[in-house]
N, C-alpha and C positions, 0 to 999 in steps of 0.2 A: 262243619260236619254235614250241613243239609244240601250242600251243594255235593257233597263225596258221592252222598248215596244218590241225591239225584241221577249223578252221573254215569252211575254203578249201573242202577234200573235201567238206564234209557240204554245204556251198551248190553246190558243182558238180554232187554227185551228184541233188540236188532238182531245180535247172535241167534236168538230163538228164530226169529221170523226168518233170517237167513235159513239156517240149520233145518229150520221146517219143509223151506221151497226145494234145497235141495235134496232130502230123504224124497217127498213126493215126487221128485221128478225121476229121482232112480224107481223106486217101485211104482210110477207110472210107465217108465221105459221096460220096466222085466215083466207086466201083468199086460202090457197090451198087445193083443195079437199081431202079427206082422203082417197079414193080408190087409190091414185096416192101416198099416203105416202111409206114410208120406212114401216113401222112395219106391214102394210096392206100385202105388199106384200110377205115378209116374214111368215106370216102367211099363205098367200095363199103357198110358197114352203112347209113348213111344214105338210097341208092338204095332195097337192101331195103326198111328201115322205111317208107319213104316211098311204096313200091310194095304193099305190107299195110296199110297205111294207106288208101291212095286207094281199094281196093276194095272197105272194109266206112265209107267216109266217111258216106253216105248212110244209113248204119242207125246210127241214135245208141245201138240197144243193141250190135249186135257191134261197133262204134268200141268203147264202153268194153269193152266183155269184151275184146279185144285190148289194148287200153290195160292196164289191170288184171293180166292175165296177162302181159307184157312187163317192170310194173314189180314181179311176183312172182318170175317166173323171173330177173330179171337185177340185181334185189334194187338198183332206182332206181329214182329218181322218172319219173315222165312225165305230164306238162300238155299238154293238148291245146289247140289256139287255132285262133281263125277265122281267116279272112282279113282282116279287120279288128282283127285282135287279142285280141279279148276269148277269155276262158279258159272254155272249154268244163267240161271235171271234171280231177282231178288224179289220181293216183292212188299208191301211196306212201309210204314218210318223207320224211317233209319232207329240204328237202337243201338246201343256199346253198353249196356249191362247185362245181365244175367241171359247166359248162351245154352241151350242143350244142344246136343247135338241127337238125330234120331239115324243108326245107322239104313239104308235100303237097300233089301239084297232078296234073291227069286229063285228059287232053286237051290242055296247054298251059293248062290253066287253073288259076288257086291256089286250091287247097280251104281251107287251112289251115298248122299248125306244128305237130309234135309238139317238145317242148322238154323233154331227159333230163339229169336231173342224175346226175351218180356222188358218192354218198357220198365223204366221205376213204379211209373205209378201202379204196375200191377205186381210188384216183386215184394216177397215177402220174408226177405231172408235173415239169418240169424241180427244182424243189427238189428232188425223190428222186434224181432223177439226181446235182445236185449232191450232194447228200449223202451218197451212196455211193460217187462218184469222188473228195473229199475226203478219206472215209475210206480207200481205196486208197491215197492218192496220200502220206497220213501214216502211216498203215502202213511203209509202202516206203521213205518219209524216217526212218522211226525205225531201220530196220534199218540203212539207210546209215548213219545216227550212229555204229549200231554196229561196224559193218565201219571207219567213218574212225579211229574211237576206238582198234580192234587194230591201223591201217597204224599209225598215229601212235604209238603207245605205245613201242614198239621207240626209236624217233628222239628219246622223250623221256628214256628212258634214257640215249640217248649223248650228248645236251646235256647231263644231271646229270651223267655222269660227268666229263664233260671240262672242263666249269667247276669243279668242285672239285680236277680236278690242274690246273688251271692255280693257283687259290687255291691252291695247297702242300698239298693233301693226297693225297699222293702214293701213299697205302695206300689211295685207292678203286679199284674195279675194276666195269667193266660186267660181268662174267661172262654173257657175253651170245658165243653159240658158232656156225658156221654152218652146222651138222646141226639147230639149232632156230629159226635166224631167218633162214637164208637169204645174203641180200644184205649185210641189217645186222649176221647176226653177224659174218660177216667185218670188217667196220668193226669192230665191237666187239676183233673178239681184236688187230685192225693199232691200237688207242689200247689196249687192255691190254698186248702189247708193248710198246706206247712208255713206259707209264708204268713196265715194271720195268725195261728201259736205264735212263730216265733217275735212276728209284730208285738201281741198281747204279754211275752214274756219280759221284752227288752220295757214295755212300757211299763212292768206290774215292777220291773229294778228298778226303771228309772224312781219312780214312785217311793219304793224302798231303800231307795240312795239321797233323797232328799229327807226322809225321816231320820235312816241314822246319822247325815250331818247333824242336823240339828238336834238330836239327844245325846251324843256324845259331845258334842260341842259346848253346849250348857253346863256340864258338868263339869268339867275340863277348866271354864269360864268362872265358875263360883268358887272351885280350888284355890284358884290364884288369887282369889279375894280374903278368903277364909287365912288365907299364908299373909299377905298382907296383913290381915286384923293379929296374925299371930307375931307377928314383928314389934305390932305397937304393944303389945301385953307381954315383952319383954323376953322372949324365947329368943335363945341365942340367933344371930344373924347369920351363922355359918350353917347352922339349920335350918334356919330359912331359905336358905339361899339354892342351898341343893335340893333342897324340897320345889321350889321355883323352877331349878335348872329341869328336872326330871319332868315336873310339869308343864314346861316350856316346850320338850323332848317330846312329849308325848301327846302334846297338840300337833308339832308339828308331823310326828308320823302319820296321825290320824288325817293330817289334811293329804300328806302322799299317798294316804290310802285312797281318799276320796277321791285325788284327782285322778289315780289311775284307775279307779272303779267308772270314771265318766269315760276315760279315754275309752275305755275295754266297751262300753255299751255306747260309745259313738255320741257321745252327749257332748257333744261341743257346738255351744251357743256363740257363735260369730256374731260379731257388730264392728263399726266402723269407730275405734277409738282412737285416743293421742296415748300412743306408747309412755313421752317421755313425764304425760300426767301422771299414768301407771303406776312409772318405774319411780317418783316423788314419794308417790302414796307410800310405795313397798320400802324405800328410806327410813324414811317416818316411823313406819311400823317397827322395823326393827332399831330404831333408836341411832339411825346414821344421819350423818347430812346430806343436805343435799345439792351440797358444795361438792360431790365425789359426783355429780353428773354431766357429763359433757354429751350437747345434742350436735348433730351434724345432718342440715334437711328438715323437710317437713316429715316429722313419723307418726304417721299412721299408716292401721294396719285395721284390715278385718280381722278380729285374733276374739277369744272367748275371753271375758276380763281377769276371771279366776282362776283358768289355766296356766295363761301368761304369768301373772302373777305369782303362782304358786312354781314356775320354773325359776322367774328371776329370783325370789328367794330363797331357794335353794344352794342358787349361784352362790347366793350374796353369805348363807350358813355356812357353806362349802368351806368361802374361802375364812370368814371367820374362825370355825372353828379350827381347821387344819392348815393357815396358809398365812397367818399370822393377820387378817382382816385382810376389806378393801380397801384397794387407794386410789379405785377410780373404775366408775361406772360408764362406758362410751354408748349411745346410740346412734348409729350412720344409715340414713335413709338413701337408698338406693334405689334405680327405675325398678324394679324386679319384685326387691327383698329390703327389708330392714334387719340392721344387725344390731344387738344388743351383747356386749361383751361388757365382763368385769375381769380389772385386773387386780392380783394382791402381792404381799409382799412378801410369800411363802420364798423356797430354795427352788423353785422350778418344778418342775414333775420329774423321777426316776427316768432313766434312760429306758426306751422301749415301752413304755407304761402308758405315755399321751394318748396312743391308740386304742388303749382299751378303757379312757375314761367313761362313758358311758356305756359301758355294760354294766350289767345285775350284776348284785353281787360282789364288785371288786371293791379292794380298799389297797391303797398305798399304806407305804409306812410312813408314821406321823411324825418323825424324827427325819427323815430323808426327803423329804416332799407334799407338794399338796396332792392333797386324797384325795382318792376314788371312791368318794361315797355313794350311798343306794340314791340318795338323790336325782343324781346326775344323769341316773336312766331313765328317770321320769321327764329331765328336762329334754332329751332326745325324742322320747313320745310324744310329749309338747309340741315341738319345732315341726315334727314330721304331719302331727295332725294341721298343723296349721299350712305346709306344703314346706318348708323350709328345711334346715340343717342346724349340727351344729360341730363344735372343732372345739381344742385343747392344745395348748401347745407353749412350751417354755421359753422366755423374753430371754435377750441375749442381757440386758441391765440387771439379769434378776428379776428372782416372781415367776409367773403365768399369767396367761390368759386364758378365760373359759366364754366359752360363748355361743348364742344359738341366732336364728335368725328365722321371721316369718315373711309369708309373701305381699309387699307394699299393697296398699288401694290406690286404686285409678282414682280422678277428679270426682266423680260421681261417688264414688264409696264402695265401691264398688270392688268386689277381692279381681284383682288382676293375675291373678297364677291359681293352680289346681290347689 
């Protein structure tokens, strides 16, 4: 943008200064009297010469001693001619630019021509002209560059600053005040404000997203214990059980809450971990073995541990609940990316449906394939915050595959991709 308008000024400013020199030159051509022009007055030398001329014509020695003396004193040539043309004496350096010619004539009768060259160095004709109104005229554009270069500079500040908090980097600041830039500081300090609000707001969530995990959490936590004690004191098991399952349910939306409440406020804590300890941990938890894992490579990843986690078991819920389980967990580390896929032993996914698994929102039907749960959006959030992908798609043996993938670390630990 800052380069448009740069551009813009310094060509408008050119047009003006052009636009300028030529208005002034016509109303300096219509307000200047003619007696005072150039070609007036050149007319009046040539009267002169031609009136000294006619009155030593007849003396072919004072003709040249004036001839002579004319192209001494005014250091040009002068050729004298009859009236038939021919060249009487020259008198001189020689010369081959600019010629007048001064008719001589006495009575109404034509004696002859004196014919005066001016050297270059005394010629002053329109190329001089041009070429000292050109230089003016670049002159005068070059300083406008300069002048467009300081309006603009300011304005390109506040486009760098405001594209990079919009990119999330929320710790730039134009420092840009308006006791030194006027108009634009004020712009400047009204988007430095904006950025520390909206700084202090994401930090007063984050703040507020650590508390309700851990107050909902808690509760949620001693539920399961209380249903527990309720099992051993003889309350039907089939009531326990759904009471458990619900409760089970409603941990886990609350952590899909949570994680998409981090994703939304940009709170992903990257470290350099082992996926495939991770993806052990996440077995464990949900009561699998983890005997269903196959590793391929070294995988690690700069990846946030909860995030991760909270996608692969979603995978792993997915396919339990609606896909008849897992029956195999793969992680393939790759130069780029690590892929983590689970497959299960559901009917495949609906014809046309694999493409929209990860959207909000969708569900398959649970009798024709494995489903499209809210899950699955969240593990696309996942993938993407980490720079990676992810994909869906039905085994020819039966089943599906679902799976996401983040961007590998370099030797140092370093996240190797965006």
């Amino acid at each position: 943008m800052g380069g448009r308008v740069h551009r813009q000024l310094f060509v408008l400013f050119g047009v003006s200064i052009i636009g300028t020199a030529v208005v002034m030159g016509i109303i300096f051509a219509l307000v200047t009297p003619r007696a005072s022009g150039f070609r007036y007055n050149v007319e009046r030398v040539q009267r002169y010469v031609g009136n000294r001329f006619a009155e030593v014509w007849s003396d072919p020695a004072q003709r040249s001693a004036l001839a002579e003396g004319a192209a001494r004193d005014l250091e040009v040539q002068v050729t004298l001619q009859d009236a038939l043309g021919n060249t009487l004496s020259s008198h001189g350096e020689a010369c081959r630019s600019w010629k007048y010619t001064v008719p001589i004539a006495r009575d109404g009768q034509r004696l002859g021509s004196a014919i005066i060259c001016v050297p270059p160095r005394h010629s002053r004709g329109p190329a001089t002209f041009l070429l000292v109104f050109g230089a003016a005229a670049g002159c005068l554009w070059f300083f406008t560059g300069l002048i467009a270069r300081r309006l603009v500079r300011p304005l390109d500040r506040l486009v760098a600053t405001a594209r990079a908090i919009g990119d999330g980097d929320l710790a730039r600041r134009s420092g840009m005040h308006r006791d030194q830039y006027g108009e634009m500081g004020v712009l400047g300090e009204t988007l430095d404000d904006m950025a520390d609000r909206i700084s202090q707001q994401l930090a007063d969530q984050r703040e507020l997203l650590a508390v309700v995990s851990h107050e909902i959490r808690s509760p949620l936590a001693r539920l399961r214990v209380h249903l527990e004690l309720l099992g051993e004191r003889g309350v039907a098991p089939d009531t326990i059980e759904k009471m458990t399952a619900e409760a089970v349910e409603m941990d886990r939306l609350v952590g899909d809450l949570l994680a998409s409440a981090r994703l939304e406020f940009s709170v992903v804590d990257g470290r350099p971990v082992d996926l495939a300890t991770l993806t052990r941990a996440a077995l464990s938890r949900l009561g699998l073995s983890a005997d269903l894992l196959t590793v391929s490579g070294v995988a690690r990843a700069v990846v946030d541990p909860t995030l991760f986690t909270r996608a692969l078991e979603n995978l792993l819920e997915n396919a339990r609940l609606h896909a008849g389980g897992a029956r195999g967990v793969e992680i393939t580390a790759g130069a780029s990316e690590v892929r983590v896929e689970v497959r299960d032993e559901g009917p495949g996914f609906p014809k046309n449906m694999a493409g929209m698994a990860f959207d909000s929102f969708v569900r398959g039907k649970r009798s024709g394939g494995s489903s499209l749960g809210l899950g699955l959006s969240l593990v696309r959030r996942v993938a993407t915050a980490h720079g990676g992908r992810c994909w869906a798609e039905s085994l020819p043996e039966g089943g599906s595959v679902v799976g996401f993938s983040v961007t590998a670390a370099g030797e140092s630990g370093e996240k190797t991709g965006n």
